[in-house]
C-alpha positions as CSV (number, residue, x, y, z in Angstrom):
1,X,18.5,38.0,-14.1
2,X,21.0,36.2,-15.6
3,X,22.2,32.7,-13.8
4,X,25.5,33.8,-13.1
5,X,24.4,37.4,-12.0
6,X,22.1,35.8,-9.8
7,X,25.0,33.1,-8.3
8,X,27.0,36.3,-7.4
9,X,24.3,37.9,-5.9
10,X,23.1,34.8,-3.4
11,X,27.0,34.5,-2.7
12,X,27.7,38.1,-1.8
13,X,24.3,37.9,0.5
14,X,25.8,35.6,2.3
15,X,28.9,37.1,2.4
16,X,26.7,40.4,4.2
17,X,24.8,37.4,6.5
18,X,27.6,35.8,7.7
19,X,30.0,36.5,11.0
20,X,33.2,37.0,10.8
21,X,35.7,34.3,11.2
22,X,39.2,33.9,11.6
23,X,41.3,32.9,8.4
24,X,43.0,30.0,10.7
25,X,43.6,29.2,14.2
26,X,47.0,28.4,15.4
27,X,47.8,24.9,14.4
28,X,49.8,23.1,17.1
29,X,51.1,20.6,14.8
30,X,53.1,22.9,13.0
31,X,56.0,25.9,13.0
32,X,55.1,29.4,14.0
33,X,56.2,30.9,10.6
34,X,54.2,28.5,8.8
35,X,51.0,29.4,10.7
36,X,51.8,33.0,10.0
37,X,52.5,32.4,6.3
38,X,49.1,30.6,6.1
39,X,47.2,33.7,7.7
40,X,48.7,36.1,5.9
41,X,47.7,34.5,2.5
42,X,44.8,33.7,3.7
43,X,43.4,37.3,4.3
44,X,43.3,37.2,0.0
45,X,40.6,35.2,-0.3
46,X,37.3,35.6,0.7
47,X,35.1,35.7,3.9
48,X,33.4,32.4,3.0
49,X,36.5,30.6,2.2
50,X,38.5,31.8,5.5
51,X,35.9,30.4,7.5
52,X,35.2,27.4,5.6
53,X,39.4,27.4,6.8
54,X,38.7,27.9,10.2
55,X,36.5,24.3,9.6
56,X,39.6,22.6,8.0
57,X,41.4,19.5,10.2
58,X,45.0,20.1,10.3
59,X,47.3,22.6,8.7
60,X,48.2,20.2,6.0
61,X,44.4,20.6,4.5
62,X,44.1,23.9,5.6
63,X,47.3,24.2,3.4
64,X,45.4,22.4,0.4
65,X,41.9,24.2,0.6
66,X,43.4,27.3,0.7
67,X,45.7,26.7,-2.6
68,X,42.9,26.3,-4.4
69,X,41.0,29.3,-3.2
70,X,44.0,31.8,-4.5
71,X,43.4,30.0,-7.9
72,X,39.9,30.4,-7.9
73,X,40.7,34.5,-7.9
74,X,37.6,36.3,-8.8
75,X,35.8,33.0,-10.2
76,X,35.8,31.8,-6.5
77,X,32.3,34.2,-5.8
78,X,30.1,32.8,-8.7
79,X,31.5,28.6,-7.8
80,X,30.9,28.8,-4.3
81,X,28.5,26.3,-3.2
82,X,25.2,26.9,-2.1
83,X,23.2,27.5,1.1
84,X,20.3,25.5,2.2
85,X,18.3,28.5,1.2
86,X,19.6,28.8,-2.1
87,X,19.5,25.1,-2.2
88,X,15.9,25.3,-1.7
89,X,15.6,28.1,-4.3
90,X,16.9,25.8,-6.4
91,X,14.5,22.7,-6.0
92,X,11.5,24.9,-6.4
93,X,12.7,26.2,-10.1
94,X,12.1,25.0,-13.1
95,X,15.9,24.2,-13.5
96,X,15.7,21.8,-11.0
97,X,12.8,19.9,-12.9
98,X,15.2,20.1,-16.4
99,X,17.6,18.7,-14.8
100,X,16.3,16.0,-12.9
101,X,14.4,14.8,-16.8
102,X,17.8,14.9,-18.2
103,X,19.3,12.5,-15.6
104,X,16.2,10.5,-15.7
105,X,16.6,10.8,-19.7
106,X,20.1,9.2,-19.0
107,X,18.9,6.3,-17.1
108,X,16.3,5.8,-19.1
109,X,19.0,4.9,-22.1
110,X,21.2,3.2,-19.9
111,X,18.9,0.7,-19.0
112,X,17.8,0.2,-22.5
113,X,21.1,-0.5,-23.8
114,X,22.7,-2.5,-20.6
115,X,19.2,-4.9,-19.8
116,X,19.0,-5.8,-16.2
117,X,21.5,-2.9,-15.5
118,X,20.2,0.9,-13.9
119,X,22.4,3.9,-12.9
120,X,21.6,5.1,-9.3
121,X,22.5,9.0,-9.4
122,X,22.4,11.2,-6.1
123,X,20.3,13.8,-6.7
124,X,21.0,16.3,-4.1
125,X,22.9,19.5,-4.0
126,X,26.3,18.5,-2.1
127,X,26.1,21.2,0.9
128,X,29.1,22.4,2.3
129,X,28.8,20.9,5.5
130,X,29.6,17.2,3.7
131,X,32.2,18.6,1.7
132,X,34.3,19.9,4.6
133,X,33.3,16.4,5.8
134,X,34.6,14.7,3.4
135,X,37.9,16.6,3.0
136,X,38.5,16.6,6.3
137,X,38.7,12.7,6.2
138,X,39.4,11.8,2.6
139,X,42.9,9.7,2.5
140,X,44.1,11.1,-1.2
141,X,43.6,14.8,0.1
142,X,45.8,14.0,3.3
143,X,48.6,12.4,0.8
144,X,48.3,15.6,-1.2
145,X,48.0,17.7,1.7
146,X,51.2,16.1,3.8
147,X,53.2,16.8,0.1
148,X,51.9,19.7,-0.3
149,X,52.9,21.0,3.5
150,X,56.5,19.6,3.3
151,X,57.2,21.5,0.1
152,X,56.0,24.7,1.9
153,X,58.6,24.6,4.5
154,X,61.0,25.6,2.5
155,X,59.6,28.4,0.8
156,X,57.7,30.2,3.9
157,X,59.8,32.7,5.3
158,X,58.9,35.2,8.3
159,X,57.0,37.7,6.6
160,X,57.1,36.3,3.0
161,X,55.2,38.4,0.4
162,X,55.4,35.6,-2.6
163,X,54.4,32.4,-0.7
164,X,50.9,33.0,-1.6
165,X,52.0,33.2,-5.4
166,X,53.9,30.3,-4.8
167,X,51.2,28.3,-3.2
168,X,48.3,29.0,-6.0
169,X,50.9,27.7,-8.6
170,X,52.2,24.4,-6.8
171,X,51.0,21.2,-8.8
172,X,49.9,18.1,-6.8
173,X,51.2,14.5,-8.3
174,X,48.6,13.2,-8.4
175,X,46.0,15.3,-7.3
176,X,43.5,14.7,-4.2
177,X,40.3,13.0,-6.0
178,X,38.0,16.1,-4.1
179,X,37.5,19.5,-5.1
180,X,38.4,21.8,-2.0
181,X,35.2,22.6,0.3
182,X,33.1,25.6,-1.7
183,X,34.5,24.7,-4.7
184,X,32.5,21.2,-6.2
185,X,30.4,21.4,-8.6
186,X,28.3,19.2,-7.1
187,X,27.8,22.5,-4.4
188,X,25.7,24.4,-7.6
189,X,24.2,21.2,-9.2
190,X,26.8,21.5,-12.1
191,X,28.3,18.0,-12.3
192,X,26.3,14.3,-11.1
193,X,28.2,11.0,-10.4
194,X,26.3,7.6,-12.2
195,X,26.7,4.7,-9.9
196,X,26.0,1.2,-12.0
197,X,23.7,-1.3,-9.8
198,X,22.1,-4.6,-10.9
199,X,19.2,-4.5,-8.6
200,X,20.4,-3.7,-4.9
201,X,23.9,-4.8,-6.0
202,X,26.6,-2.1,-6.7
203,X,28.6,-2.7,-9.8
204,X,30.7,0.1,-9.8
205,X,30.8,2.9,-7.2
206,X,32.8,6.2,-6.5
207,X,35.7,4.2,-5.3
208,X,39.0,5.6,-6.8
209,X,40.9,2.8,-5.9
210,X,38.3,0.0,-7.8
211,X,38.7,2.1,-11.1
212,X,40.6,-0.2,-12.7
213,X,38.7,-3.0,-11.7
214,X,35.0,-1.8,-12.1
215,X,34.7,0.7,-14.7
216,X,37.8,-0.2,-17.3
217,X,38.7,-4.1,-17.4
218,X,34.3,-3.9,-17.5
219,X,33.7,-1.7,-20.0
220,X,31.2,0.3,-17.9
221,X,33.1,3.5,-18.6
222,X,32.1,3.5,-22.0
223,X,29.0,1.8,-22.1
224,X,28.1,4.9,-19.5
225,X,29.9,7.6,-22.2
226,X,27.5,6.1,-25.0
227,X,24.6,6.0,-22.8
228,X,25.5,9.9,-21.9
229,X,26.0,10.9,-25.0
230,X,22.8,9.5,-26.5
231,X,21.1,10.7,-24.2
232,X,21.6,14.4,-23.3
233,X,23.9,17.0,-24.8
234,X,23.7,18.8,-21.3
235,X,26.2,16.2,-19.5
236,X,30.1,16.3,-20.5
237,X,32.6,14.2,-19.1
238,X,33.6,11.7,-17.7
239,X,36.2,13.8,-15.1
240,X,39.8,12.9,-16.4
241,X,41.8,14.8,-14.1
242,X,41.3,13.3,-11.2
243,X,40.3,10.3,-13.4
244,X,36.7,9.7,-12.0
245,X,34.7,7.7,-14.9
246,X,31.5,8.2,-12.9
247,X,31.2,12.2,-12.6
248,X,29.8,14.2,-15.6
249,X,29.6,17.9,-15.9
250,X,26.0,19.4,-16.2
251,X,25.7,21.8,-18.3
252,X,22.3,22.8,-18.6
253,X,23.0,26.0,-21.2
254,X,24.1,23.2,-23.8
255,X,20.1,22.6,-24.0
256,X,18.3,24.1,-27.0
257,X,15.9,26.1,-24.4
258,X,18.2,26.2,-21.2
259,X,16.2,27.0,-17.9
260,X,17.0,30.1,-15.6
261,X,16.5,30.3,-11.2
262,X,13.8,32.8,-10.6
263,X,14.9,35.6,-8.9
């Protein structure tokens, strides 16, 4: 089976496995009409997405999350992140083994052209659980999430048709540095972030707010885009919108012999 037939298929499984949640609760810390106009767009998307919703802190994120499920649309089934069980599936292929050479392929070359220098790379598949963690306390998706909630007060109307329209084409300024729960592609094992340490000291992390100082007045962001790209043609990046130097794409069908999940 094909890997995206097969991504559909463990998603609409657990779509069959999973009990019915409410789209969102009533949020005290905002208007009636708002509430509703969330619901009601809500009821769109997906049964995974509505209850990763119902998991959401605050309107304002709930807001956020669910503006990027309505983009999504019908691509929102094969990115969905994975379950431990498919995680597992995953670990035992022989997918999971390609990719783990190419990262080690990457480090390898890193190390040989930055001497006394390694890349630490987390390995595992970023569950859902974390990301909802994560969104739910990440400062840039508040900022985007408070904008974001203040422009829709002036477009949701009692019984409004078009504020879901509206809400799938609003553009965040700058955008929250976190894909909505679901959605990373660090949920299917589709992008990595390289962390540069020189032996237990971190050089330059995930931070977004030490870009400037760790990754571009150093010159790590392009010693780590010539150590990628001599590497392995399988990783593409870095990220440019949000600007996050560390995170590369993996795209294991760039591979001369790509690997498939089992079945």
């Amino acid at each position: 089976m094909p890997l995206g037939r097969f991504r559909y298929a463990l998603f609409a499984s657990g779509v069959a496995l999973a009990t019915p949640a409410p789209a969102a609760t009533m949020i005290p810390d905002s208007p009636p009409d708002m509430n509703l106009c969330l619901q009601t767009a809500a009821t769109r998307v997906p049964m995974p997405a509505q209850q990763a919703l119902a998991r959401i802190e605050g309107f304002p994120r709930k807001l956020l999350a669910l503006r990027s499920y309505l983009r999504a649309e019908k691509d929102l089934a094969l990115r969905w992140s994975w379950t431990d069980e498919q995680i597992r599936s995953y670990e035992a292929s022989p997918e999971y083994a390609q990719a783990m050479e190419q990262i080690a392929q990457v480090q390898r070359r890193f190390a040989a052209l930055n001497p006394g220098y390694a890349l630490y790379v987390n390995r595992e598949v970023r569950s859902l659980d974390l990301q909802l963690q994560r969104w739910n306390s990440n400062a840039s998706v508040g900022k985007t999430a408070d904008a974001l909630a203040a422009a829709a007060r002036s477009v949701c109307k009692p019984g409004s048709e078009s504020f879901a329209a509206w809400l799938a084409a609003w553009v965040p300024s700058p955008p929250p540095n976190l894909a909505a729960p679901g959605l990373s592609p660090h949920g299917q094992a589709r992008a990595f972030d390289f962390q540069i340490k020189r032996g237990d000291v971190l050089i330059a992390g995930t931070d977004s707010q030490r870009i400037a100082q760790d990754w571009v007045r150093t010159g790590w962001t392009k010693k780590l885009e010539r150590a990628v790209r001599e590497a392995s043609p399988a990783f593409v990046g870095p990220l440019r919108t949000p600007n996050e130097p560390w995170h590369y794409s993996y795209a294991p069908e760039r591979l001369a012999i790509p690997a498939t999940i089992p079945r």
